[in-house]
C-alpha positions as CSV (number, residue, x, y, z in Angstrom):
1,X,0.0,0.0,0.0
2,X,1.6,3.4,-0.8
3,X,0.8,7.0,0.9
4,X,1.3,10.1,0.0
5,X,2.3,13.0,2.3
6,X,3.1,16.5,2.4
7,X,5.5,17.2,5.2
8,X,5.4,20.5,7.2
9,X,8.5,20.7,9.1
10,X,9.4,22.9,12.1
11,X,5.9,23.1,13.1
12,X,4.6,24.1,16.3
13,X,2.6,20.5,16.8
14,X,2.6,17.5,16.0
15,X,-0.4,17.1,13.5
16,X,-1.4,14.5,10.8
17,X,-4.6,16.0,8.3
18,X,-6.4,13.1,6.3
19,X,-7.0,14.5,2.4
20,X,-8.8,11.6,1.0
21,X,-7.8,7.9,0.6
22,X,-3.9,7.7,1.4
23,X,-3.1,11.7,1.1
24,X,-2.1,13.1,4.3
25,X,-0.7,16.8,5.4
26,X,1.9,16.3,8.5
27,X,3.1,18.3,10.8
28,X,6.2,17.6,12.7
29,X,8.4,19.9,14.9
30,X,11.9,18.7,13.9
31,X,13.7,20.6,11.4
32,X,14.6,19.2,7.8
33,X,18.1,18.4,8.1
34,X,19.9,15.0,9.2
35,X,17.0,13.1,8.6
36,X,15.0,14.5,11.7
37,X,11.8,14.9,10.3
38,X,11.7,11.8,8.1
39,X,12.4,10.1,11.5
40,X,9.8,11.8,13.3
41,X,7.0,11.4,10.5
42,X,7.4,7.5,10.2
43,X,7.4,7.3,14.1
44,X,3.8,9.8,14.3
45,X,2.2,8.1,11.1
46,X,3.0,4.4,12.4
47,X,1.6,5.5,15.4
48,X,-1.6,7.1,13.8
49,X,-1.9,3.9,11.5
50,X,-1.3,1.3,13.8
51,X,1.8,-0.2,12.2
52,X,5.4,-0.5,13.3
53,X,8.2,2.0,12.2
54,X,9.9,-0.7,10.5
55,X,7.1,-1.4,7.8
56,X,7.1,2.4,6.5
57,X,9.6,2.8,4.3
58,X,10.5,6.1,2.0
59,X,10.3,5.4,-1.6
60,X,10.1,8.9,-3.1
61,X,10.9,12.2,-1.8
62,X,13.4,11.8,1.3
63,X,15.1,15.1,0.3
64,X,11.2,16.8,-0.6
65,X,8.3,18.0,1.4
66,X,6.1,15.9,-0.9
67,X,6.9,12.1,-0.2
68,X,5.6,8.4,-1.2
69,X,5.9,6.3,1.7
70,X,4.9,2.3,1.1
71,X,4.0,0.1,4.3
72,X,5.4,-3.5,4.0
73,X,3.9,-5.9,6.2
């Protein structure tokens, strides 16, 4: 299954806004630098989707605000 998000770093709150089937707007307070925010965005969405960090992987996007993620069971 692939998602696609639109990352908001250095936020004031963590926030994740459902846009429809898979499309999500996240907010996460860690900067965009050193991997921070991709690290925090994988930790808040397993979280809000009930799977474990591990099965969310980055397939598109790493270095972009807009991203593809893919969950791997």
């Amino acid at each position: 299954m692939k998602i696609h998000v639109k990352v908001k770093p250095n936020s004031s709150e963590q926030k994740i806004v459902n846009f429809g089937e898979f499309r999500y707007l996240v907010y996460v307070k860690s900067p965009a630098e050193d991997d921070k925010a991709n690290i925090e965005l994988i930790n808040l969405l397993s979280k809000h989707l009930g799977v474990p960090p591990k099965s969310l992987h980055i397939i598109f996007g790493r270095t972009s605000h807009d991203k593809i993620l893919e969950i791997k069971y």
